[in-house]
VMD Tcl script that draws the C-alpha trace (Angstrom):
set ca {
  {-79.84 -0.98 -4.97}
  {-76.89 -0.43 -2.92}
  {-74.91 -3.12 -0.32}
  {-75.71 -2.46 3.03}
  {-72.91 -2.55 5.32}
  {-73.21 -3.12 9.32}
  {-69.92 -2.22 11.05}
  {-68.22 -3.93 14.70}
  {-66.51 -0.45 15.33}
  {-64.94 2.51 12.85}
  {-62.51 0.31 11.05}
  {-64.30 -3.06 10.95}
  {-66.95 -2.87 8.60}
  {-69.00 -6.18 7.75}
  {-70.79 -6.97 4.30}
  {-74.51 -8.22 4.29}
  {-73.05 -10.15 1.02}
  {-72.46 -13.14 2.59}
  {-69.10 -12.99 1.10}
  {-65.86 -13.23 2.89}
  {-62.36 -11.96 2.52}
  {-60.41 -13.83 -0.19}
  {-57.37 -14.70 2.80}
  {-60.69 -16.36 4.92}
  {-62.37 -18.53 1.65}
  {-58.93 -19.92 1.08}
  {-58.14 -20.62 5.04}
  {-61.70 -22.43 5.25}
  {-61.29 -24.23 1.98}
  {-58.23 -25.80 3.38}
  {-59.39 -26.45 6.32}
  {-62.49 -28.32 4.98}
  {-60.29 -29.92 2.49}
  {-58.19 -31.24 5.23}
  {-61.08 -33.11 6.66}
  {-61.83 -34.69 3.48}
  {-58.34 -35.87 2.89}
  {-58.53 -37.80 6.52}
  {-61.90 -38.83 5.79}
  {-61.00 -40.53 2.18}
  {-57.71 -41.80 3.77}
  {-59.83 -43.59 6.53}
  {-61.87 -45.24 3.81}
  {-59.09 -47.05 2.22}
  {-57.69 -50.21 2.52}
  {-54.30 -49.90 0.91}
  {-51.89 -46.77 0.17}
  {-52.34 -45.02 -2.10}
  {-50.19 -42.07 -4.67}
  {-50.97 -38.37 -4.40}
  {-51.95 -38.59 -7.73}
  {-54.39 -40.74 -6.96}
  {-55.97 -38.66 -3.98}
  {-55.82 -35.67 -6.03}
  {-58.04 -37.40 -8.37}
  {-60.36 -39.10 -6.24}
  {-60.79 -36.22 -3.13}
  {-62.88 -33.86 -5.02}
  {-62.03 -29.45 -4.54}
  {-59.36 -27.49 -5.67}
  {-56.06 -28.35 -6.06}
  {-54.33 -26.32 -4.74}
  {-56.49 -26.72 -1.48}
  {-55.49 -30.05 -1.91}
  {-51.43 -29.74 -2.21}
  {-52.20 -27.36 0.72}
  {-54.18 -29.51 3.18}
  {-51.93 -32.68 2.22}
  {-48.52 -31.12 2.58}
  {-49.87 -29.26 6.52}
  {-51.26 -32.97 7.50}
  {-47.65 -34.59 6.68}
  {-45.65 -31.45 8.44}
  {-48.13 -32.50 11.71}
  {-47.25 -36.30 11.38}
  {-51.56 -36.79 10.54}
  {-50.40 -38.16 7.10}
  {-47.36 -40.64 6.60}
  {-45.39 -40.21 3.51}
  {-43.95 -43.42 1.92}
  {-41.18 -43.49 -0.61}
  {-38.89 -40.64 -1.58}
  {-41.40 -39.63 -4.06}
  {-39.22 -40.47 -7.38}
  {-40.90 -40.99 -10.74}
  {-39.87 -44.42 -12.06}
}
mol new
graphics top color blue
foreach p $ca { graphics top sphere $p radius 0.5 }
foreach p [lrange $ca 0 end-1] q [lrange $ca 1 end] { graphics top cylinder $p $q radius 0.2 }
display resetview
């Protein structure tokens, strides 16, 4: 059985799949992951590390680093400390 294809014009052909370009899955991944980071961040009462949202927000990582370093660069996160090991 082959994959049908439907195409939006000579060069933009569309996949009955249901998959999606690797560049889009990673784009929506961070952007869901984004919503999750505000969403667990709303939820708590104290601060908390990155090492401990990382463990606790569940997805990939590197969605993760993504989402979390784009919501500090837009002032939606606020980092604390100069992020030292002690």
């Amino acid at each position: 059985m082959s994959k049908k294809s439907v195409t939006d014009g000579p060069s933009n052909p569309f996949a009955l799949s249901g998959t999606s370009p690797p560049s889009d899955t990673k784009q929506i991944g961070i952007a869901l992951m984004r919503r999750n980071i505000i969403q667990f961040l709303a939820g708590v009462t104290e601060h908390c590390t990155e090492k401990q949202l990382m463990k606790l927000v569940r997805g990939r990582k590197q969605h993760k680093v993504t989402a979390l370093r784009d919501l500090v660069n837009e002032g939606r996160v606020i980092r604390h400390g100069a992020g030292k090991r002690h």
